[in-house]
Each structure stands twice: as C-alpha cells, then as structure tokens.
C-alpha positions as CSV (number, residue, x, y, z in Angstrom):
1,X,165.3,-32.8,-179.1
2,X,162.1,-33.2,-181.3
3,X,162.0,-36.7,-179.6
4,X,161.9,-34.8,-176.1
5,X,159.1,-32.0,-177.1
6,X,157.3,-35.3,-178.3
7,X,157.5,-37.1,-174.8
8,X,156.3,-33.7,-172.9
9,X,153.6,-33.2,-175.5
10,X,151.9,-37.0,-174.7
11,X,153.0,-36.1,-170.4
12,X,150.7,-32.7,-170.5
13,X,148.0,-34.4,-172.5
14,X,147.9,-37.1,-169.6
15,X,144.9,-35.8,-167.9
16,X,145.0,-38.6,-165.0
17,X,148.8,-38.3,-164.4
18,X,150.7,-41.6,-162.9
19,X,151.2,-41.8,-159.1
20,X,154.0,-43.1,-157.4
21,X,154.2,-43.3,-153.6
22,X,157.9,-42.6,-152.5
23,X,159.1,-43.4,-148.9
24,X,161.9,-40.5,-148.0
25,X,164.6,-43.5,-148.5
26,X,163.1,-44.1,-152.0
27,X,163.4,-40.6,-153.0
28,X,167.6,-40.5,-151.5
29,X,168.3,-43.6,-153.1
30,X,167.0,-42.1,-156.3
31,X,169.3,-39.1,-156.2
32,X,172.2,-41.5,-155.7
33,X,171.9,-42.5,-158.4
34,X,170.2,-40.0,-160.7
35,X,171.3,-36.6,-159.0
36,X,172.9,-34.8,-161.4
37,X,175.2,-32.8,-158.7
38,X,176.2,-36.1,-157.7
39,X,177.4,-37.5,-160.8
40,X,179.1,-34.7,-161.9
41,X,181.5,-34.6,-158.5
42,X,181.6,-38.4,-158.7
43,X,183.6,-37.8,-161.5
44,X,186.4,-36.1,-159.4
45,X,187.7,-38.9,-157.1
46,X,188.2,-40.5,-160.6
47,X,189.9,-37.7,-162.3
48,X,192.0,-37.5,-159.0
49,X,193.1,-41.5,-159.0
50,X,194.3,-41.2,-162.7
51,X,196.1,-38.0,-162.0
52,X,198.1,-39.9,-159.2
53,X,199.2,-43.1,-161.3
54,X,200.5,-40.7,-163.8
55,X,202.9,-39.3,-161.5
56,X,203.6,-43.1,-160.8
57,X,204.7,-43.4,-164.3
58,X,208.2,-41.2,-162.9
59,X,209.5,-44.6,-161.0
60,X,208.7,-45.9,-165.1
61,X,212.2,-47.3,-166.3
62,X,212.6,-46.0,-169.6
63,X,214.0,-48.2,-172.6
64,X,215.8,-47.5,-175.3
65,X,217.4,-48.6,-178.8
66,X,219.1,-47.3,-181.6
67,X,221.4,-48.5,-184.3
68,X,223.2,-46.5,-186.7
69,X,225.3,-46.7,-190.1
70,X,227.7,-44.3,-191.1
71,X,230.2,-43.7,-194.0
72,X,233.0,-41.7,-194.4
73,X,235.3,-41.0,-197.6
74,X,238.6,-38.5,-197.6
75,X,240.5,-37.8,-200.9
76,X,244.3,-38.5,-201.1
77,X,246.7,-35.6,-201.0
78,X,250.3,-35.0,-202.1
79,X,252.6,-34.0,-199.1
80,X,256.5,-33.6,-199.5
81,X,256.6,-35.6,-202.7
82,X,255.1,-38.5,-201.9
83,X,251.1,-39.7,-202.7
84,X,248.9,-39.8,-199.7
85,X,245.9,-41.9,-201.0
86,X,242.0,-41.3,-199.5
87,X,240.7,-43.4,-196.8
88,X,237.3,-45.1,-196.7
89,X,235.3,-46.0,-193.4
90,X,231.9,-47.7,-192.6
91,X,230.6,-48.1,-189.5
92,X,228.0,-49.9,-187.7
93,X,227.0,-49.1,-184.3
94,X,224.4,-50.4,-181.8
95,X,223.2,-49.0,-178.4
96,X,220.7,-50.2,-175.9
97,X,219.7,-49.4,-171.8
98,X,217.4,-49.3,-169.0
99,X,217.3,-46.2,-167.3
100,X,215.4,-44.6,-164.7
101,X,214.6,-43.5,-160.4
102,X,213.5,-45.1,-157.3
103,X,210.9,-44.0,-154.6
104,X,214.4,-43.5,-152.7
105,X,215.9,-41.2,-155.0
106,X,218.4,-43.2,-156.7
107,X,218.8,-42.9,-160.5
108,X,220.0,-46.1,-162.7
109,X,221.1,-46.1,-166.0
110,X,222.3,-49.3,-167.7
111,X,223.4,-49.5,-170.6
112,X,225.7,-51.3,-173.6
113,X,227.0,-50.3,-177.0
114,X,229.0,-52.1,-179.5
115,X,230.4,-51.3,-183.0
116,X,232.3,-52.6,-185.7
117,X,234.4,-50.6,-188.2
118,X,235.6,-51.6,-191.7
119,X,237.7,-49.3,-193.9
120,X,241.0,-48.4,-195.7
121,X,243.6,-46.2,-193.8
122,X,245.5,-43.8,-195.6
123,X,249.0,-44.9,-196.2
124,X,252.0,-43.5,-198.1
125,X,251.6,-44.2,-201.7
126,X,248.9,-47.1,-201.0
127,X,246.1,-48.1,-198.7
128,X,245.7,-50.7,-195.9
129,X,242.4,-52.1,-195.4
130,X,241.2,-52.6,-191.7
131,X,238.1,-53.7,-189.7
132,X,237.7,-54.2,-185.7
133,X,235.1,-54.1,-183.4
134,X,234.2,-52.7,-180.0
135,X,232.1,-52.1,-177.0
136,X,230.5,-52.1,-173.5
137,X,228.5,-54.1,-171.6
138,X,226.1,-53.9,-168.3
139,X,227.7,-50.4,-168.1
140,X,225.7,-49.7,-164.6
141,X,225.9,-45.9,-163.3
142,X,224.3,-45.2,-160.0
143,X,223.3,-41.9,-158.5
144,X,222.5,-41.5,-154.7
145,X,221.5,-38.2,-153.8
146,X,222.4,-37.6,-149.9
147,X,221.5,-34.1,-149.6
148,X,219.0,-32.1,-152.0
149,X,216.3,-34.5,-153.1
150,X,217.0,-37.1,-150.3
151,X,214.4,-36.6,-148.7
152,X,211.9,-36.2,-150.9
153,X,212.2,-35.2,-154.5
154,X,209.6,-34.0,-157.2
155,X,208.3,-37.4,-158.3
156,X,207.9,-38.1,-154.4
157,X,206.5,-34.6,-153.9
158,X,204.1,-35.0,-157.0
159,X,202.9,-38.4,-155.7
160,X,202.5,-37.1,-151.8
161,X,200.3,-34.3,-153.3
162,X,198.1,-36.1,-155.7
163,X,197.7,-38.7,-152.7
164,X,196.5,-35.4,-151.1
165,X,194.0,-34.2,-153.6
166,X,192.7,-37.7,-154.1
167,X,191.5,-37.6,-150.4
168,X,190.1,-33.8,-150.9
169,X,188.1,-35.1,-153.7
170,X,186.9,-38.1,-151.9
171,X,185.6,-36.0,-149.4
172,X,184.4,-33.5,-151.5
173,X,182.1,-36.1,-152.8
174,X,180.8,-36.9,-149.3
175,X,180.1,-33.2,-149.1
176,X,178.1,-33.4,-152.0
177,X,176.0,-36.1,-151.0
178,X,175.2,-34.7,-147.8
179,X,174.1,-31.7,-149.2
180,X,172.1,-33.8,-152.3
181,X,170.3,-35.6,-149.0
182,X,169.8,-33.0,-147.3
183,X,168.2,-31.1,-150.1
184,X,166.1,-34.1,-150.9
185,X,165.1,-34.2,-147.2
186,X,164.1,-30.6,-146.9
187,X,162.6,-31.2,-150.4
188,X,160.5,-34.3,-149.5
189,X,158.8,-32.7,-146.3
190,X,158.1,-29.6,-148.4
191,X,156.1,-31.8,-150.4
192,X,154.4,-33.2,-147.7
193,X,153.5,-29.6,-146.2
194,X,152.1,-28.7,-149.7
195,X,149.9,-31.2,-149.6
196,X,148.8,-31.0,-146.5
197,X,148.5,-26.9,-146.9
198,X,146.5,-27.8,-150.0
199,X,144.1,-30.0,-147.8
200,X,144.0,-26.8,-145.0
201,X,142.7,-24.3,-147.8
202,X,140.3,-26.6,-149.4
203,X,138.6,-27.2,-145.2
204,X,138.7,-23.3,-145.3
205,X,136.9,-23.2,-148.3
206,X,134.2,-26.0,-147.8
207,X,133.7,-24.3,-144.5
208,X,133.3,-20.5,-146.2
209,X,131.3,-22.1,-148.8
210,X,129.3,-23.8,-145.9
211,X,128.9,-20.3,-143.9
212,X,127.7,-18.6,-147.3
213,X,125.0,-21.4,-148.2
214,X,123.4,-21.0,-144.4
215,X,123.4,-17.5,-144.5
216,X,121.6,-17.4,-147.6
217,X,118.6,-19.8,-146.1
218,X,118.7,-17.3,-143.4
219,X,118.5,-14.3,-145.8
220,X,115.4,-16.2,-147.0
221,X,113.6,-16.6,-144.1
222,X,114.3,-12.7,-142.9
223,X,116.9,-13.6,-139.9
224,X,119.9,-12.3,-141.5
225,X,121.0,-8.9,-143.6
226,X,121.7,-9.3,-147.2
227,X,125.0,-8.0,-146.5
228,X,126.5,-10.3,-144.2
229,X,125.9,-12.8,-147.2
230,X,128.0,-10.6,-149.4
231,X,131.0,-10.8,-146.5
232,X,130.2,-14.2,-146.7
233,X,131.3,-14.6,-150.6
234,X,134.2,-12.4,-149.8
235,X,135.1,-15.1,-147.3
236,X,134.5,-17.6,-150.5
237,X,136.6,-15.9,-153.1
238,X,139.5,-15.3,-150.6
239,X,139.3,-18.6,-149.6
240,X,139.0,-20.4,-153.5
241,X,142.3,-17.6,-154.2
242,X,144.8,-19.3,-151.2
243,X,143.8,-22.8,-152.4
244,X,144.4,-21.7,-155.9
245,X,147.9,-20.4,-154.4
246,X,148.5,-23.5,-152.3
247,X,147.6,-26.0,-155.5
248,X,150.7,-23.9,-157.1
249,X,152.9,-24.3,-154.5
250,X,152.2,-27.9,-154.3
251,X,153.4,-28.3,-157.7
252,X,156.3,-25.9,-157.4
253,X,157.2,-28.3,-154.8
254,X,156.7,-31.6,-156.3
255,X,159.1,-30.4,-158.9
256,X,161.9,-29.4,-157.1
257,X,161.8,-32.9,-155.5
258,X,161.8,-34.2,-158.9
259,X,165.0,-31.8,-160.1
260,X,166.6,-33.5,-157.4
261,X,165.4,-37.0,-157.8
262,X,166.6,-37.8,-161.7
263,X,168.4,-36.5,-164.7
264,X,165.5,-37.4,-166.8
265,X,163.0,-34.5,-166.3
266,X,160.5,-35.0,-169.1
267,X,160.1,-38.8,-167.7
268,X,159.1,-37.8,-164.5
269,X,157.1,-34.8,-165.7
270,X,153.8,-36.7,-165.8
271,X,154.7,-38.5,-162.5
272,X,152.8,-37.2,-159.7
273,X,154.7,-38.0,-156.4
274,X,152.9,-39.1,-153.2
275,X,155.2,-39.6,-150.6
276,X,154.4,-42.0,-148.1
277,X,155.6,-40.6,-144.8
278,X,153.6,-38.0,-142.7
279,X,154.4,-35.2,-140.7
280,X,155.3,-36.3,-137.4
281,X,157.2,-34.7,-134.6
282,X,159.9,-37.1,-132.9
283,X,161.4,-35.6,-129.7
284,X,165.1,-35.9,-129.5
285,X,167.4,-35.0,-127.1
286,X,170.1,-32.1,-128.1
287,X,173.4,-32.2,-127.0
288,X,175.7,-29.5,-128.4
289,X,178.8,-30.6,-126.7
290,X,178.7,-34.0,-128.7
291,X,177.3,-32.0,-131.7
292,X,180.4,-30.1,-132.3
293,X,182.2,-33.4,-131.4
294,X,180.7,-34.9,-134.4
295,X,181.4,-31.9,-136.9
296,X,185.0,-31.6,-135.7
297,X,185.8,-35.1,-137.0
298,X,182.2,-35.7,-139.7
299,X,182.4,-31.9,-141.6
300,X,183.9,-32.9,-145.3
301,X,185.1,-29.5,-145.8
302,X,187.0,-29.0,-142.3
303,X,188.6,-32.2,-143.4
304,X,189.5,-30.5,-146.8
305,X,190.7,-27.8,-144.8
306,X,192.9,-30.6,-142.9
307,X,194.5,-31.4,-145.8
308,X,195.0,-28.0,-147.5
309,X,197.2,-27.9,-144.4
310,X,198.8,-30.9,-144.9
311,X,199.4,-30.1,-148.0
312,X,201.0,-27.3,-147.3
313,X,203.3,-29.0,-145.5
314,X,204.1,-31.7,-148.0
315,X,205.2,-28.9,-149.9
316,X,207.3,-26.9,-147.0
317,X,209.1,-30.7,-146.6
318,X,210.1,-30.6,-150.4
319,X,211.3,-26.7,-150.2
320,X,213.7,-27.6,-147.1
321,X,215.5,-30.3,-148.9
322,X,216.1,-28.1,-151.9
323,X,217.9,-25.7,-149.5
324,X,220.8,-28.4,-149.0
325,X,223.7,-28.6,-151.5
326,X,223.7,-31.5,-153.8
327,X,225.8,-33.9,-153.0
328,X,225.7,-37.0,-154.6
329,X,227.6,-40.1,-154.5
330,X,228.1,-42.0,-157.7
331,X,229.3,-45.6,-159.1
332,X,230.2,-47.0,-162.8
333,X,230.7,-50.7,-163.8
334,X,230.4,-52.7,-166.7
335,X,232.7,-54.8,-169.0
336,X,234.7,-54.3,-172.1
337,X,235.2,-56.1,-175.0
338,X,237.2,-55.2,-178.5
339,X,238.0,-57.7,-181.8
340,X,238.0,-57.8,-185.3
341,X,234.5,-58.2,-186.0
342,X,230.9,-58.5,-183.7
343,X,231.8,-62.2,-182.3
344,X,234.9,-61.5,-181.4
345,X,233.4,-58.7,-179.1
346,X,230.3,-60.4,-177.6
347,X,232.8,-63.6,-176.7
348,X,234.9,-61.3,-174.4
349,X,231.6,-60.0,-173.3
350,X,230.8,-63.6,-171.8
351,X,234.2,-64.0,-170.4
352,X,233.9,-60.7,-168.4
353,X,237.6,-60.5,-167.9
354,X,238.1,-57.0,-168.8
355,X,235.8,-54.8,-166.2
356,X,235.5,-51.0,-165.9
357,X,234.7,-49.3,-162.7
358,X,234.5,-45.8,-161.5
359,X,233.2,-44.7,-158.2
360,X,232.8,-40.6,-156.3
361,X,230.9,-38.0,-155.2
362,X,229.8,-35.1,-156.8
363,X,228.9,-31.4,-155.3
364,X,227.1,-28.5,-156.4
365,X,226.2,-25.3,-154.3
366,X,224.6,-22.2,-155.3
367,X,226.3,-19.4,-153.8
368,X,223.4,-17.5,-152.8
369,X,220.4,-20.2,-153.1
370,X,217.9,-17.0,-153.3
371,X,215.0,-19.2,-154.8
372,X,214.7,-22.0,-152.7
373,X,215.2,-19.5,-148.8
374,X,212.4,-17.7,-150.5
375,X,210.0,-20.8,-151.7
376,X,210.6,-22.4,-148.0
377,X,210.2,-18.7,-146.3
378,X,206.7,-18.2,-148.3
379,X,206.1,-22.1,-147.7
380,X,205.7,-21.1,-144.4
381,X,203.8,-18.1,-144.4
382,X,201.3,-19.9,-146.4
383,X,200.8,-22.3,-143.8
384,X,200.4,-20.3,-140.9
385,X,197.8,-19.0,-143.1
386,X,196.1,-21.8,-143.7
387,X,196.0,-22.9,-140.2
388,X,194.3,-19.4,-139.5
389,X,192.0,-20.6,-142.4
390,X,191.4,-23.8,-140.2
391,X,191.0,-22.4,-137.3
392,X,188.3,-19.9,-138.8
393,X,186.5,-23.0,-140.7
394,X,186.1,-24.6,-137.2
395,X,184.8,-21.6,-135.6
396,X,182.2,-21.0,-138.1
397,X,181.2,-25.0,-138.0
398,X,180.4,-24.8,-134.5
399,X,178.8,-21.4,-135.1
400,X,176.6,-23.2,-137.3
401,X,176.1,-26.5,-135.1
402,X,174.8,-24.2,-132.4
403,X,172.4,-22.2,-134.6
404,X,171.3,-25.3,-136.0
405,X,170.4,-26.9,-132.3
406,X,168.9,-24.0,-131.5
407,X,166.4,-24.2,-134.5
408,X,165.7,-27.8,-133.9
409,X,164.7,-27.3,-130.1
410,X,162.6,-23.9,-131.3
411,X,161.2,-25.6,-133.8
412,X,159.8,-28.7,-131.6
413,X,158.5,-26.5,-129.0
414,X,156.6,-24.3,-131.7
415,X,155.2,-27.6,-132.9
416,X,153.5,-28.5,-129.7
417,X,152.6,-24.5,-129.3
418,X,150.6,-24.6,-132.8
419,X,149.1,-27.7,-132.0
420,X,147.5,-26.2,-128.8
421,X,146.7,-22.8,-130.6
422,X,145.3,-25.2,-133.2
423,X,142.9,-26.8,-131.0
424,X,141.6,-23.4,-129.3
425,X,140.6,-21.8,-132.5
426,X,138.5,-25.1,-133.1
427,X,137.0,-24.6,-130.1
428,X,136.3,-20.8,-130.3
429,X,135.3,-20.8,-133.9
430,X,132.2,-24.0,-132.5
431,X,131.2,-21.6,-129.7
432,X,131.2,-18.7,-131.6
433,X,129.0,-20.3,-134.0
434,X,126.8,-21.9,-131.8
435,X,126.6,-18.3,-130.5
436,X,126.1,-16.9,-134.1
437,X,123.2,-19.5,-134.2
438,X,120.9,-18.2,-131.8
439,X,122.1,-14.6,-133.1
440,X,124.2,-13.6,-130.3
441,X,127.2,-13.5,-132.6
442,X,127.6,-11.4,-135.8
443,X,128.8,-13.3,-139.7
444,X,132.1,-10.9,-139.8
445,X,133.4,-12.5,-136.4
446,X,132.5,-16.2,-137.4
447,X,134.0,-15.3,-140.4
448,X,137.1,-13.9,-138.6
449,X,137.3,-17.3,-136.3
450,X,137.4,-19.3,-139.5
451,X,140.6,-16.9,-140.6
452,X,142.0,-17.7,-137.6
453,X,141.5,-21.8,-137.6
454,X,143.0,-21.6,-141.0
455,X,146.0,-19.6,-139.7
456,X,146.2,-22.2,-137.1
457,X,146.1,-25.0,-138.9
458,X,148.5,-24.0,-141.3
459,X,150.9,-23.0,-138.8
460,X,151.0,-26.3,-137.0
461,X,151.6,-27.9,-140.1
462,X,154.3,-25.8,-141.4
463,X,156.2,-25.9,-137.6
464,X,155.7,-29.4,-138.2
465,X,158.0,-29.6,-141.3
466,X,160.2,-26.7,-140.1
467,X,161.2,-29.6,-137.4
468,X,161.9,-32.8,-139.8
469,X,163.7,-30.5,-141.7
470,X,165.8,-28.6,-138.9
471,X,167.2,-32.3,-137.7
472,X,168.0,-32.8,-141.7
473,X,170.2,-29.4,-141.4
474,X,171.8,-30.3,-137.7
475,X,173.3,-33.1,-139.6
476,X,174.3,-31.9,-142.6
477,X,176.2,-29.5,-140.1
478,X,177.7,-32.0,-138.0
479,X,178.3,-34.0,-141.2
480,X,176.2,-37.1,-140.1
481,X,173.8,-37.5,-142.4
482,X,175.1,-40.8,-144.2
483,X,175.0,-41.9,-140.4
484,X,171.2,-40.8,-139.8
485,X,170.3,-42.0,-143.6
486,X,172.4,-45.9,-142.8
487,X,174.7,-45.0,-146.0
488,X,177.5,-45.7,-147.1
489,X,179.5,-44.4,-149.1
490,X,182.3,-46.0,-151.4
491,X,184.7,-43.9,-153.5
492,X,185.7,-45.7,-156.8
C-alpha cells in the first residue's frame, strides 16, 4: 500500500502530466482487457464450464478393491457324554468391480470375489482339518429403467441444466461488455464535450476580458460611465467562475473514462487523455421496425430470459418422468468357480464351464405419488410464469428501442437547430457591437449578447455529444454494439 501512496505522491508532483491521444477504439479495447466489470463476469462462463464437467463425473465408473482376513476360534463342549472339541477358521477374501450409469440410464455393476478358507471342524472327540476355496467371476448385473428415469434422470437433468446456465453466463458476459462499451462510449464523448466546453468558457472569458479592457480606454477618454466598466468585471468574474467550473468537470470526466479504461488507477492518474476523435454529427437513417428486429434476437438478457424458460422446462421434463412407476428390467451373469485352494478356483474361472444367470423386472409404485403431482403441477405454474416474465422483458425492450430512436432523431435535429442558433448569436452579438461602437448600443446588452453566444455555443456542443452518445444507447438496446464496434466476442 505504502508502494501505491508512493506512486500517487511522484503522479501529483508531475506538474506537466503525460499525454496520450486515445482513438474511441483504443479506449474499448483497453476496457477489454482492463475493465474491472469485465473481468469479474468473465469469471462466470468459467465457473459455469467446471460446474458442468462435474456433473459429467456421474457417467464416472467407479472402482473398487478390498481384501480382508478374518479368524475365528470356538471352544469344545461336552454334549451327551461325549467331547465336542473347538474349531479354528481363517479366511482370506478378495473383492473387486466396475460399477457405474450411462447417459441412457442404465446402471452396470461388475464385479468378482474369491476366497479361500482353512480351519479345523469340530468333530466328536477330535478335529478334522479342512481348507477350500471359492468365488465369482465377471458377475455382470444390468439395470434398464423403462419408466421413471427413462427419460431423463438426475445426472441427465443436472447436465441439461448446467448446459443451460453455461449459456446464461455466456450471455451474461456479452451483456456486460455491451454495457462496459457503451459506458466507455458515453464516457469518451463526455470527454470530448469537456474539452470543448472548457475551450467555450475560456472564448467567453477572453471576450469579457476583451469588453472590460475597451471600456476602460473609453472611461479614459470620457465616452463611457464608470459603471458600465464595473458590469463589465461582473461579466469577467462570472465568466473566470464557469471556466473554473468547466476545468472541473473536464477532469471529473477524464476520470471516469479512466475508471473504466484500467484496473490500475494510480498508473493512469498522471495520464492526461486526449482523445483523438471530434464531435461530429453523422446522419443515419432510423428504422424502428428493424430496431426491435435486432433486440428480439441481439438483447443478452431476453436471451437469458429464453433460457430461464427453457429451463424451466428441462425441469417440468424431469418432474413428468418421476410421475411413472419404476419399472425396471434387470439381468445377472457371471461364472463360478470352487477348489481347495486359490488355483484351483481361478483354473475353473478360465474354463467358464460353470455360468450363473438371472434375468426380471422389478416394480415399484407409490400409492399416492403426492410429491412428484405436486413438483410437476408447480413445474408448470412456474413456467407460465416465466413466459409472462418473457413476454414482459420483450415489451419493455421495445419500449426502450423506441425511446431510444426517438432520442437519436431528437437529438440530430437539435444538433443542426444549435448550430443555426449558434451562428445568429454571432451575428447579433457583431452588430450589436458595432452598434455599441458608435454608442447606439448600451455595455449591459453587449454584455447580454455575449451570455447568449456562450449559451449557444455550449448548447451546440453538448447536442452534439447527446447524439454520438444516443446511437451508443440505441445499440446497447438492440444489443448491437459488438456489431457497431467490429467485435467479437469469444467465451473461454
């Protein structure tokens, strides 16, 4: 942190900070790849991809191994005269399989065990030692659901579903760049009308400070009032105030580009941005028909709305299938093999001669089945809900689309209306002070003209960036703004 107060410190003492000219594509690729919005969401297309191999891990056969040794010792007993001596048995025992499901449904297990017993039996009045072995081998079992879970099952639902928020995220990710553009548009031609708002206050004050420095040769000479100088450094003091205010807002702007431009504030602190592009009004046709086309099919979050929906469905799929009874049908085989020790065992293994088999169907029913009538009944509830939701979303998009058309067409006809209004207040502020000049004219009305001309001037400047940024917003509505900006955007 000291490190940081450090790098601020030597930025402020700067006096002559750095300039870098920015184009408005410089500035977007920069918040690509420095935005901090955007690399926190572009964590979540991630996050969602992991999430959805895990759920591939349920088609994961699962293997296991054990082996186990066990003793067991009984003490003799005495029964109708005669001695009953103890008996002594150890066992070893082995166990392996495969087990597991497949995107169908089916579950597998296969499996072997074999074992091998040594001991004495209990006999009358003495013992009999003993020792054999036994086991099983490719002991397959299948189960083939044909009702509940045939159609889809929770790994498949899990998997359909994480497919689902994988896309959500994806597109939520496109939502945020558009907005992270957008805001860097809007944010760029801010700057642009600070500057040039800067450049309007400082005219208005060279031409106050012009006004006062005439009047007081005229004050000299005896053609002029000592008071109309003293409107006349009003004029100058107003004036020096709004460019003091404009020189703030210039900077209040160049930051907020810069919040947007990098994760690295103190490095850019010292920067001083001078964007390359200049205010310029474009015509462009409107067509709202074509507009809503666009946001119908571009909008990120309509399409998350799309597939909330499907989700929902995905979901109402799994809930019907859990209505059916189970009904399964199910199927053993394998091979036996017994001797007196291991070898003898695994040798009638290889000569598969002895075979087990067992085939069926199994069925289960809930006499009621009150859960899953309910889960399908709200299943569906929820999605005529949604769909309102949908249809509401859409509605309010092309709300939006037409308020935003509307502001870009206002907005280029003001531009060429405060360009005109521009150019008559420089016309009647030079005839008034060529009026003024021969003394037909009085300082407070030159002085008012000049008010006006600044008015003007900053009006046509400001319409001018209400424009470039009211086609920035008619995109981000329609969701076309990688479009308009040529980018493209890849999901990793």
């Amino acid at each position: 942190m000291s490190l940081a107060f450090a790098a601020l410190a030597a930025a402020q003492t700067n006096k002559i900070p750095a300039t870098r000219e920015m184009s408005l594509q410089d500035c977007i690729q920069e918040a690509l790849q420095h935005n901090l919005d955007m690399q926190i969401q572009r964590y979540n297309p991630q996050i969602s991809l992991y999430n959805l191999n895990i759920n591939y891990g349920g088609y994961d056969p699962t293997f296991s191994f054990s082996g186990l040794h066990s003793y067991s010792e009984s003490a003799g007993t005495f029964q109708n005269g005669q001695i009953i001596t103890g008996s002594k048995y150890n066992e070893d025992s082995f166990s392996s399989g495969f087990n597991g499901s497949t995107p169908w449904g089916m579950t597998y297990d296969l499996g072997g065990n074999v074992s091998s017993t040594k001991g004495d039996k209990s006999a009358v009045s003495n013992s009999v030692p003993f020792q054999n072995s036994s086991g099983q081998v490719g002991a397959l079992t299948l189960t083939q659901p044909l009702l509940n879970n045939f159609w889809i099952d929770k790994t498949r639902l899990n998997i359909r579903l994480a497919k689902n928020t994988l896309q959500s995220s994806e597109q939520a990710l496109r939502g945020q760049v558009i907005t992270s553009v957008t805001d860097v548009e809007n944010a760029y031609y801010e700057l642009i009308y600070a500057q040039e708002n800067v450049k309007v206050q400082q005219e208005a004050l060279d031409l106050a400070q012009t006004q006062l420095d005439q009047d007081k040769q005229r004050v000299q000479i005896g053609s002029l009032s000592p008071l109309d100088v003293q409107q006349d450094e009003a004029q100058v003091a107003t004036s020096r105030a709004n460019l003091i205010a404009a020189q703030n807002s210039l900077s209040i702007a160049e930051n907020a580009l810069k919040n947007l431009l990098t994760d690295d504030y103190v490095r850019w602190h010292g920067t001083e941005i001078q964007p390359t592009a200049t205010l310029t009004a474009i015509m462009q046709l409107f067509d709202l028909q074509d507009s809503w086309n666009k946001g119908m099919t571009e909008r990120p979050d309509l399409l998350q709305a799309r597939l909330d929906v499907a989700k929902q469905g995905i979901q109402l799929k799994y809930d019907n299938n859990q209505i059916y009874p189970t009904l399964d049908l199910v199927g053993t085989y394998g091979y036996n093999g017994a001797g007196r020790d291991f070898g003898d065992t695994f040798n009638q293994f290889n000569q598969a001669n002895q075979p087990f088999w067992s085939y069926g169907a199994q069925f289960s029913m809930p006499l009621s089945n009150v859960g899953a009538r309910n889960a399908q009944k709200a299943d569906k509830v929820t999605l005529k809900q949604l769909l309102l939701t949908l249809k509401q979303k859409e509605q309010t998009v092309m709300v939006s689309i037409d308020n935003a058309v509307k502001q870009a067409q206002s907005s280029y006809e003001s531009v060429e209306a405060t360009k005109q209004a521009r150019i008559y207040a420089e016309a009647a502020l030079d005839a008034e002070q060529k009026k003024y000049a021969v003394g037909k004219s009085t300082t407070f009305t030159v002085l008012q003209l000049q008010n006006n001309l600044t008015a003007a001037r900053s009006s046509e400047i400001r319409s001018l960036a209400d424009y470039n940024e009211a086609l920035a917003n008619l995109a981000a509505a329609e969701g076309t703004t990688l479009q308009r900006q040529n980018l493209d955007l890849e999901a990793k």
